[in-house]
C-alpha positions in Angstrom: 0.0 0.0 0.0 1.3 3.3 -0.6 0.9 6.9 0.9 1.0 10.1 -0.6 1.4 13.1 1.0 -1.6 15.9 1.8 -0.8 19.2 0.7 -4.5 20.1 0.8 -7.7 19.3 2.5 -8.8 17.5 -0.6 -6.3 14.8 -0.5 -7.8 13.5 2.8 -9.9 10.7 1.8 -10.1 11.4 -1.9 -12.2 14.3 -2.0 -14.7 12.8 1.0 -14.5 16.4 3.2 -15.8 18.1 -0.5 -18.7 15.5 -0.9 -19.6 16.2 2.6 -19.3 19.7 2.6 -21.2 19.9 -0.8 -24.0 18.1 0.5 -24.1 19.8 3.3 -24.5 23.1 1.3 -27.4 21.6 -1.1 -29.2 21.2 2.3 -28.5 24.8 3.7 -29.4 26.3 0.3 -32.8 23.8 0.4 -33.6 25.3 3.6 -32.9 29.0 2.6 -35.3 28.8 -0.1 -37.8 26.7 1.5 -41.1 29.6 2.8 -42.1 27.7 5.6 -38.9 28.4 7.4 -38.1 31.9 8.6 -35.7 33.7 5.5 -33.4 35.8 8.1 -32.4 32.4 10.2 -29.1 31.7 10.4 -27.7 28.5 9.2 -24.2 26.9 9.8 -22.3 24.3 8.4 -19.9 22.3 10.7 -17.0 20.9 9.6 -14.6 18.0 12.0 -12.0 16.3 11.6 -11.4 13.4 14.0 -7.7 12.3 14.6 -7.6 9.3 16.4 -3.8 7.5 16.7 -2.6 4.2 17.1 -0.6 3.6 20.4 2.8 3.7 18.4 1.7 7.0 17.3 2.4 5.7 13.5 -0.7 5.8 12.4 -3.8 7.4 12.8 -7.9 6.8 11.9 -9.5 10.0 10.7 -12.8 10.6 11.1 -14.6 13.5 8.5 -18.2 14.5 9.9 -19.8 17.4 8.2 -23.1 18.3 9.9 -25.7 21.9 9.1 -27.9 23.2 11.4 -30.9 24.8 9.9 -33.7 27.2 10.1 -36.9 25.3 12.1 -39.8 25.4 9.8 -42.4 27.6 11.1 -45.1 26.4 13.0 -48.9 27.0 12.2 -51.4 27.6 14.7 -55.1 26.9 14.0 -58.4 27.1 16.4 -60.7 24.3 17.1 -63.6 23.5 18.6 -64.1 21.0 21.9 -67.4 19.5 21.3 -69.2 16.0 21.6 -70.8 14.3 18.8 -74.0 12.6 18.4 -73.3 9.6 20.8 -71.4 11.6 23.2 -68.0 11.1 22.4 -65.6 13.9 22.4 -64.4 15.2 19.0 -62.5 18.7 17.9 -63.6 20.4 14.5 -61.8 22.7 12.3 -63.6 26.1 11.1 -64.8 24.9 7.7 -63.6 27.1 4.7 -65.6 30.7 4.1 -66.4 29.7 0.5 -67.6 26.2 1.6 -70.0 27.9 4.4 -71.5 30.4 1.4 -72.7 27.3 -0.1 -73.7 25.0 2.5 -76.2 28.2 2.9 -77.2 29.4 0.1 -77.9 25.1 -0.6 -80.0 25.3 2.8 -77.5 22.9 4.4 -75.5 22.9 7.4 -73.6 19.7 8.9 -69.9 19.0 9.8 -68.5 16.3 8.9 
């Protein structure tokens, strides 16, 4: 087996730290463009390197862990009712749509489903 030597961070496991990094980045782009998060967050990409030697000191394991922290998605808050139906069981209901109210009226109906 034969060595060569690093001269830049790209020789460390045959481009492995790039692959991570670049995926890595797809994901903090992702979540920059995605609208459900908030635009001004701040994200971060973390790069470590692990060195981990062998008692003789001759040799050592490295370990390449690229990790992002991202922008939450935003949360949604809705209102809903606390009622019982029919046979007395407890349910919740969602406020039905406007548009779907105008023609349950003007129809002469009104239920929940």
């Amino acid at each position: 087996m034969s060595y060569k030597a690093v001269s830049k961070i790209g020789d460390i496991g045959s481009g492995v730290i790039e692959e991570q990094f670049n995926r890595s980045l797809s994901k903090v782009l992702e979540n920059i463009e995605d609208p459900a998060t908030e635009a001004t967050n701040t994200r971060k990409i973390t790069l470590g390197i692990t060195f981990k030697p062998t008692k003789d000191r001759g040799l050592a394991e490295v370990e390449i862990k690229c990790s992002e922290a991202l922008a939450p998605v935003k949360s949604d808050k809705v209102s809903v009712l606390i009622d019982r139906d029919v046979s007395g069981e407890l349910i919740i209901k969602t406020k039905e749509p406007e548009t779907q109210l105008i023609l349950d009226i003007v129809e002469g109906e009104r239920h929940v489903q």
